[in-house]
C-alpha positions as CSV (number, residue, x, y, z in Angstrom):
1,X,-12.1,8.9,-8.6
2,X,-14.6,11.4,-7.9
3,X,-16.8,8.9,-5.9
4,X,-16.8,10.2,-2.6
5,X,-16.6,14.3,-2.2
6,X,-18.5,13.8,1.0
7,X,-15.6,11.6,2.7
8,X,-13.3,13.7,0.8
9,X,-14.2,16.8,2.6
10,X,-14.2,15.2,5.9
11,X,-10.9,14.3,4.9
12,X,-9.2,16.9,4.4
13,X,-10.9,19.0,7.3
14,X,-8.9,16.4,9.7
15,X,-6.1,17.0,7.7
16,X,-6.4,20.7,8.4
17,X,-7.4,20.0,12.3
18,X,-3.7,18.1,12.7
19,X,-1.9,20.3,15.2
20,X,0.9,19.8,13.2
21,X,0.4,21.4,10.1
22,X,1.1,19.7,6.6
23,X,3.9,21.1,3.9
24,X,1.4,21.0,1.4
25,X,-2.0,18.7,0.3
26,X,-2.0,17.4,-2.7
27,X,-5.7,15.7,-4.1
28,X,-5.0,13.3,-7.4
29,X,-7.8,13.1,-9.4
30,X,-7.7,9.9,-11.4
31,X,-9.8,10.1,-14.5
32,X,-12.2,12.3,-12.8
33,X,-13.4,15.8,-12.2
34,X,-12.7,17.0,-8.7
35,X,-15.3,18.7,-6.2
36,X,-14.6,22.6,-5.5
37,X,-11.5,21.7,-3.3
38,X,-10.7,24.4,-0.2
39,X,-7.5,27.1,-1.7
40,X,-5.0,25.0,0.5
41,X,-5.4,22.3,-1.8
42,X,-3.3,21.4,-4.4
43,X,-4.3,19.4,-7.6
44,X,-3.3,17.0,-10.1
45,X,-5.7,16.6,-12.9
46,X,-5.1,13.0,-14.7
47,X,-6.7,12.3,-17.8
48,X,-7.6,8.7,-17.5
49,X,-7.8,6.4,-14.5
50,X,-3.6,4.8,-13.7
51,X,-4.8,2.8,-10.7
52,X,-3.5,3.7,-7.4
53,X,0.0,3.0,-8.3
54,X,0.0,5.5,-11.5
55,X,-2.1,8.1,-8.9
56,X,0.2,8.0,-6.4
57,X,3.2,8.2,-8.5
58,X,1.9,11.2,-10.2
59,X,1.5,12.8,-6.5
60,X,4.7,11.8,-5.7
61,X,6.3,13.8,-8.2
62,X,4.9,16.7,-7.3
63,X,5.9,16.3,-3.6
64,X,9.3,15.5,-4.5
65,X,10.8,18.1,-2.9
66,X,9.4,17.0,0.5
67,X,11.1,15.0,3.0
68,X,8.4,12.8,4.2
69,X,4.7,12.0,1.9
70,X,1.8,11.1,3.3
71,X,-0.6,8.5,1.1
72,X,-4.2,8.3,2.2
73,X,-7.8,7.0,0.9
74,X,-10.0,9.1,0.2
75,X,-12.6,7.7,2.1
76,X,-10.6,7.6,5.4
77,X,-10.6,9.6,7.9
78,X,-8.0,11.4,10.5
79,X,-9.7,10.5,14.4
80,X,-6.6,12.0,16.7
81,X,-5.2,15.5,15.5
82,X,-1.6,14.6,16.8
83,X,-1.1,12.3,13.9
84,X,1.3,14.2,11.7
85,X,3.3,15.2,15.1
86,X,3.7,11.2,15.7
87,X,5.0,10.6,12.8
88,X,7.6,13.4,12.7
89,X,8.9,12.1,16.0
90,X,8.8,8.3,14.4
91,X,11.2,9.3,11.9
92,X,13.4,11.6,13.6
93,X,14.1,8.7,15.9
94,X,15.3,6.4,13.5
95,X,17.5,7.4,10.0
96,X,16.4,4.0,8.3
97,X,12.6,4.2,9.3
98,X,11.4,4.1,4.7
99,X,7.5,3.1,5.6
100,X,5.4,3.8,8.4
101,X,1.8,1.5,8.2
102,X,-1.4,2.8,10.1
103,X,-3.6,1.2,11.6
104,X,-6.8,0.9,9.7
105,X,-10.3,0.7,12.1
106,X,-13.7,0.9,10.9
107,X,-16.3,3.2,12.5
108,X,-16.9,0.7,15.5
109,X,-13.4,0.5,16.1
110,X,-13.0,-3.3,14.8
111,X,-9.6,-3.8,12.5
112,X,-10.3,-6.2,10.3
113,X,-7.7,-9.5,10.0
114,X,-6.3,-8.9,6.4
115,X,-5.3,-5.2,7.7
116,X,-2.6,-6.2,10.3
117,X,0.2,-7.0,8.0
118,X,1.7,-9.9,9.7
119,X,0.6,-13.7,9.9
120,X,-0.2,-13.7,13.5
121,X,-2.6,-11.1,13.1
122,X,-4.6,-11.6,16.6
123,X,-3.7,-8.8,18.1
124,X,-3.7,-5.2,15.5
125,X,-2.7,-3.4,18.8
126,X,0.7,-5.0,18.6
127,X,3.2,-2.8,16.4
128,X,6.6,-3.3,15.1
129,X,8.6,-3.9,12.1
130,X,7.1,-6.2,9.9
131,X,7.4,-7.0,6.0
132,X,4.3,-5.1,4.5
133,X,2.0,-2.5,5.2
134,X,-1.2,-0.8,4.6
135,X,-2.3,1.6,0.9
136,X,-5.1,3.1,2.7
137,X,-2.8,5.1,5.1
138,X,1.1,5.3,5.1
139,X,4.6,7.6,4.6
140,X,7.3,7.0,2.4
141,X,10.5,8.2,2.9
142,X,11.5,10.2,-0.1
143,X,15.2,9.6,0.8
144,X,14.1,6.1,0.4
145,X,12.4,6.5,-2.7
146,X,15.0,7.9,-4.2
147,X,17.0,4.6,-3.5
148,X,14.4,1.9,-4.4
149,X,11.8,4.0,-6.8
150,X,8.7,4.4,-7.3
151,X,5.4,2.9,-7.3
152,X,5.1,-0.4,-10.0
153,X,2.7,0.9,-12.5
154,X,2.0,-2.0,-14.1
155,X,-0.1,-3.1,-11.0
156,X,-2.2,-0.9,-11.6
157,X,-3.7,-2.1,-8.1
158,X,-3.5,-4.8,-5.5
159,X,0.2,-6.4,-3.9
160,X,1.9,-2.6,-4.7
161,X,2.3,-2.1,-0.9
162,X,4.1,-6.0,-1.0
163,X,6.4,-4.8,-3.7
164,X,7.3,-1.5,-2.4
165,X,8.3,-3.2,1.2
166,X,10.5,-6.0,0.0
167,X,12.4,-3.3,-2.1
168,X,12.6,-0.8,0.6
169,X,13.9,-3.9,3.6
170,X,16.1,-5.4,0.4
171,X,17.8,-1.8,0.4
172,X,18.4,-1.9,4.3
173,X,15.4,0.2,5.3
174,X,12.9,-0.5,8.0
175,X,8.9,-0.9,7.6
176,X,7.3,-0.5,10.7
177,X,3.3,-1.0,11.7
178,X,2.6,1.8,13.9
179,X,-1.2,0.8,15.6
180,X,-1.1,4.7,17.3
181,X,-2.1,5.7,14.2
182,X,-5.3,5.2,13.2
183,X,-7.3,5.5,10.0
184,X,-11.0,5.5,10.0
185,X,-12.5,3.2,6.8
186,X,-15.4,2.1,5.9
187,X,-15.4,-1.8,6.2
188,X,-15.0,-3.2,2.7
189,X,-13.6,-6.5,0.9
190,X,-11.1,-6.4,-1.5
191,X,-13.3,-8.4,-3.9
192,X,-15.8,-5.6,-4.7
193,X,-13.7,-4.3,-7.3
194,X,-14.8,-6.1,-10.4
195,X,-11.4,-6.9,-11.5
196,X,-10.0,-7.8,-8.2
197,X,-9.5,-11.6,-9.0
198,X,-7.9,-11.3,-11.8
199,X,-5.1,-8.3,-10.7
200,X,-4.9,-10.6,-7.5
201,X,-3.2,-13.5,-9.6
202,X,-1.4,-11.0,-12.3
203,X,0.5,-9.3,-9.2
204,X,0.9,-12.1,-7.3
205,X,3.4,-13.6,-10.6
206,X,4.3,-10.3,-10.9
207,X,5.9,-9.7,-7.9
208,X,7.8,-13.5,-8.6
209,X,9.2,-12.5,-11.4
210,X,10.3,-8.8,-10.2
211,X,11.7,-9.5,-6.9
212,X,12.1,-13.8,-5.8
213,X,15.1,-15.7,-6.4
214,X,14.5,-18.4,-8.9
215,X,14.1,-21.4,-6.7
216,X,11.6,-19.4,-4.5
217,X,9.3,-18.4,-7.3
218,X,7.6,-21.8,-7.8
219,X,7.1,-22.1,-4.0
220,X,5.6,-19.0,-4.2
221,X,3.1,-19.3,-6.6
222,X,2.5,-22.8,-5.3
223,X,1.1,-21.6,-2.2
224,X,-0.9,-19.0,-3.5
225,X,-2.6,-21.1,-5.9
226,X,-3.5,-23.6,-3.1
227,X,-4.7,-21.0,-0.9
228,X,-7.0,-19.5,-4.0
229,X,-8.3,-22.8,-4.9
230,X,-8.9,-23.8,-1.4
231,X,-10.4,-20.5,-0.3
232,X,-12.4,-19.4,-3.1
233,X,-15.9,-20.5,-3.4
234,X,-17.0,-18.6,-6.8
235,X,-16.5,-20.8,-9.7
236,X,-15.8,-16.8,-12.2
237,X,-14.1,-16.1,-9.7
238,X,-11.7,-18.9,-10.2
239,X,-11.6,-18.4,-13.3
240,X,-10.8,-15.1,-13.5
241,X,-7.9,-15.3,-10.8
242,X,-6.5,-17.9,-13.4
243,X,-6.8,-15.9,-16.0
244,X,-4.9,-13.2,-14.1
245,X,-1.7,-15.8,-13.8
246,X,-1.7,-16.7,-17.4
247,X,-1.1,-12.8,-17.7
248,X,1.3,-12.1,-15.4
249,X,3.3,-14.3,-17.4
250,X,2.5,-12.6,-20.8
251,X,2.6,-9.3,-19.8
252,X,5.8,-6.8,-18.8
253,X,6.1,-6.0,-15.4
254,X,9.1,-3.9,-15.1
255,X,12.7,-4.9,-14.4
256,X,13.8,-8.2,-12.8
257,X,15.9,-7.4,-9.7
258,X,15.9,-10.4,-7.2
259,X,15.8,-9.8,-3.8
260,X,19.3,-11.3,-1.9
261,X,19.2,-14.5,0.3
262,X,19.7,-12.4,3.3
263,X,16.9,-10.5,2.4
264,X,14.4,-13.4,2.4
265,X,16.4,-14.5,5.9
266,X,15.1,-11.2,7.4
267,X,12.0,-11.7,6.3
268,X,11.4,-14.5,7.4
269,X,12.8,-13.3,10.8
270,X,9.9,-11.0,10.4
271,X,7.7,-13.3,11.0
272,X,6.5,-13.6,6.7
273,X,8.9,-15.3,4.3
274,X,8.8,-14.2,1.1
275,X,6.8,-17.8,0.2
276,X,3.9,-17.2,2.5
């Protein structure tokens, strides 16, 4: 978003120190004007703001052509330069490896509980397959993409990662969480985005209504809304994460394909059932 050409720049120069070279870089700029960008950069100029899933998309189809893509925040940053060489040798080892998750670490090397994507989250040095993974850092498959598509762009933000694992494992691919690889990020909450209550709520039904068989959609939403109402302590905050649910049922979300019963088996297998 044209926030950060500081981090940017440090970005990409750990990029370029990988010892393993990428195919190409490709910088989205989402609404914004981009900073003077080194020549091995290419760009993709977006005239208003689509969220992450609309940037990502748009980057995505100008790296079709490429076998594995790379997602990463802007603000993050590369540590080890044998990152791209790890993951080459991740998916070479296994044909139905869709999504590989970093590890995300702030700059005292802390990873904070909501970035381990499983429910036992004690120990972020323990990796695995699992049933979700990380935006700030992560590689798609494009032979995968091509089976389940692309990001959801209705969300706009916030539960995309949720909805892009369950239709990957639904389709027989693996997500794994990979600790080796480590993103540097700032430590941040979720709920400095202004708007992050109410997309919260409106994803939360969307992903119900895109992906859960009917009798698991109430139970779903059940738990969330306990969880909100029992974890939140602002009262607009509240307010605005209910307001989000009324629109996830108003608004379209994009096509209704429920997830099958063996699906939500291996889920929960996982170690997260798709009510949780």
């Amino acid at each position: 978003m044209g926030t950060r050409p500081k981090e940017l720049a440090e970005l990409l120069a750990s990029v370029r120190a990988q010892t393993v070279p990428a195919a190409r870089t490709v910088v989205v700029a989402n609404g914004c004007e981009l900073p003077e960008l080194p020549l091995w950069v290419e760009t993709v100029q977006l005239a208003e703001n689509l969220g992450v899933t609309g940037g990502r998309n748009a980057a995505l189809e100008r790296l079709k052509d490429m076998d594995l893509v790379l997602d990463l925040d802007d603000d993050g940053l590369l540590v080890a330069d044998d990152v791209f060489a790890t993951i080459a040798d991740l998916y070479a080892a296994d044909a139905k490896l869709g999504i590989v998750g970093f590890r995300i670490a702030d700059e005292t090397g802390v990873t904070q509980r909501r970035h381990v994507p499983r429910l036992r989250a004690g120990d972020p040095m323990r990796g695995g397959l699992v049933t979700g993974f990380l935006g700030g850092a992560h590689v798609l498959s494009t032979r995968m993409l091509e089976q389940v598509g692309h990001w959801p762009d209705a969300f706009f933000f916030a539960h995309e990662e949720t909805d892009m694992a369950w239709r990957a494992i639904d389709a027989g691919w693996q997500v794994r969480y990979e600790p080796q690889l480590l993103l540097q990020h700032p430590r941040t909450s979720p709920a400095r985005h202004e708007f992050f209550y109410q997309v919260n709520a409106r994803n939360r039904v969307y992903l119900a209504r895109r992906h859960l068989p009917a009798p698991l959609v109430p139970i779903y939403l059940g738990v969330w809304i306990t969880l909100t109402v029992i974890r939140t302590r602002s009262i607009p905050g509240l307010r605005a994460w209910f307001g989000g649910f009324g629109e996830g049922w108003r608004t379209p979300c994009g096509r209704r394909k429920p997830m099958r019963w063996r699906t939500v088996f291996a889920l929960a297998r996982l170690g997260r059932p798709p009510v949780i």
